[in-house]
C-alpha positions as CSV (number, residue, x, y, z in Angstrom):
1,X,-141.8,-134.7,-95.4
2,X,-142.3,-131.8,-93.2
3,X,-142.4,-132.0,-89.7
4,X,-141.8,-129.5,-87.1
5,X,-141.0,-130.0,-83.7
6,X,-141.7,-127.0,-81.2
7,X,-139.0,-125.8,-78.9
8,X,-139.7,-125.1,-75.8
9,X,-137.8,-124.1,-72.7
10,X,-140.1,-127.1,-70.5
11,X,-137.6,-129.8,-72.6
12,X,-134.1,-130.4,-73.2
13,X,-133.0,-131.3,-76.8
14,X,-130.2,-134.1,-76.4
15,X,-128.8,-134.0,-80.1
16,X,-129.4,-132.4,-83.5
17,X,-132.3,-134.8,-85.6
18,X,-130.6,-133.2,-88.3
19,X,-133.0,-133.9,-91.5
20,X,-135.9,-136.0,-90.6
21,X,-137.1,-138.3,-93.1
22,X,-139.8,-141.2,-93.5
23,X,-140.5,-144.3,-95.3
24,X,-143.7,-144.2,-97.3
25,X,-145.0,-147.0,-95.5
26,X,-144.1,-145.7,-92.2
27,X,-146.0,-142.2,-93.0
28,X,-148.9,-144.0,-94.5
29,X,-149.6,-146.5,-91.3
30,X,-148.5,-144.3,-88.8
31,X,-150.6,-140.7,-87.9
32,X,-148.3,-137.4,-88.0
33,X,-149.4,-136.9,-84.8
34,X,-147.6,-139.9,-83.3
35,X,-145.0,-139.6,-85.4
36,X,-144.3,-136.4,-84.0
37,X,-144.5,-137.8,-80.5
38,X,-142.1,-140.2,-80.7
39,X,-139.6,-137.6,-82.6
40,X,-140.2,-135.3,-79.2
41,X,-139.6,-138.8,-76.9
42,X,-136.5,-139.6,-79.2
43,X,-134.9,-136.4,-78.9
44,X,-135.2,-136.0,-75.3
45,X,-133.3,-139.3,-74.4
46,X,-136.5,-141.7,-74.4
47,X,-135.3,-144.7,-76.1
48,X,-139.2,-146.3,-75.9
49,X,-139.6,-150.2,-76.0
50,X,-135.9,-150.7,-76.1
51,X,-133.9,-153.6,-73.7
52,X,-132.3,-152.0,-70.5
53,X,-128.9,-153.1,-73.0
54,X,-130.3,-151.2,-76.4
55,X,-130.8,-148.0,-74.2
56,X,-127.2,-148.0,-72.5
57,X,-125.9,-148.3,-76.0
58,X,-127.7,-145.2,-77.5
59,X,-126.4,-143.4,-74.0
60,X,-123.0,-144.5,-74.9
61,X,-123.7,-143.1,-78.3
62,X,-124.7,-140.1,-76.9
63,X,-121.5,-139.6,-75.2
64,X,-119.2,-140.8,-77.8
65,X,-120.4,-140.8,-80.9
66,X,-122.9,-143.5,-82.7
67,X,-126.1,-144.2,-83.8
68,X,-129.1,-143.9,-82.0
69,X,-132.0,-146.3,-82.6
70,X,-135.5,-145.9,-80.4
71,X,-138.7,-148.4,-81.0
72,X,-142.0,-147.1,-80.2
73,X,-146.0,-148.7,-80.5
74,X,-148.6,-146.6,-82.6
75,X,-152.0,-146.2,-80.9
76,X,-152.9,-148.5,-83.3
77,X,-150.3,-151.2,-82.6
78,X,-147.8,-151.3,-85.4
79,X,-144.8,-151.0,-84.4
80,X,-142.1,-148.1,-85.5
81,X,-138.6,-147.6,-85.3
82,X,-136.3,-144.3,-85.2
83,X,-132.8,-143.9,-86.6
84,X,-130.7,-141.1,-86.0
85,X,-127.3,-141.4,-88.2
86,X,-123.9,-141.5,-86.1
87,X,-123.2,-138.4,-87.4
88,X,-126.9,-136.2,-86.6
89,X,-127.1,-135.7,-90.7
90,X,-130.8,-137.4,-90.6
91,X,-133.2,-139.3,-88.7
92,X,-135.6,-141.7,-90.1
93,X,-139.0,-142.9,-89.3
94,X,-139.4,-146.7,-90.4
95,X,-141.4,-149.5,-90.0
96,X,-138.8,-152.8,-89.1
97,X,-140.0,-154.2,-92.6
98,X,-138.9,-151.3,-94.3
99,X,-135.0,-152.1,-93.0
C-alpha cells in the first residue's frame, strides 16, 4: 500500500507514521480518500471518536513513549481504527474485526 501524505507548512506533524500499512479488509471497505484523512487527523494529534481517557493516554504516549491508537467513522459508517507502534516503526489501518 502506497499512500502519501503531503507536507505542508499550514500543519504540524506530531510523530513519524513510520511505514503505513493496511488490512485488506480495511482498504477494501474503506475509500483511500478517507483513509488518507484520518492518517492527516492521526498525525496531527486528532485522536477522533476516542473517550476524553483514550486521548490523554495517546498524549501521554506522545510525551513518553507508547502506542498511539485513534478511531475514526467512514462516510459510509464503518468504523476504522489507527495504530501507530510504540516505537513509530509502522502505522496500521484496521477495521476492529481485523484485531
Amino acid at each position: 500500500m502506497h499512500l502519501f501524505i503531503a507536507r505542508s507548512r499550514d500543519f504540524e506533524t506530531k510523530f513519524s507514521l513510520g511505514q503505513i500499512v493496511a488490512t485488506p479488509s480495511a482498504l477494501e471497505e474503506i475509500p483511500n480518500e478517507e483513509i488518507l484523512a484520518a492518517l492527516t487527523r492521526h498525525v496531527q494529534g486528532d485522536w477522533g471518536e476516542l473517550d476524553p481517557e483514550d486521548q490523554k493516554s495517546n498524549e501521554r504516549a506522545l510525551e513518553q513513549g507508547g502506542r498511539l491508537f485513534s478511531a475514526y467513522w467512514s462516510i459510509r459508517k464503518i468504523k476504522f481504527w489507527i495504530i501507530t507502534e510504540a516505537d513509530r516503526s509502522a502505522t496500521t489501518i484496521l477495521l476492529p474485526q481485523d484485531y
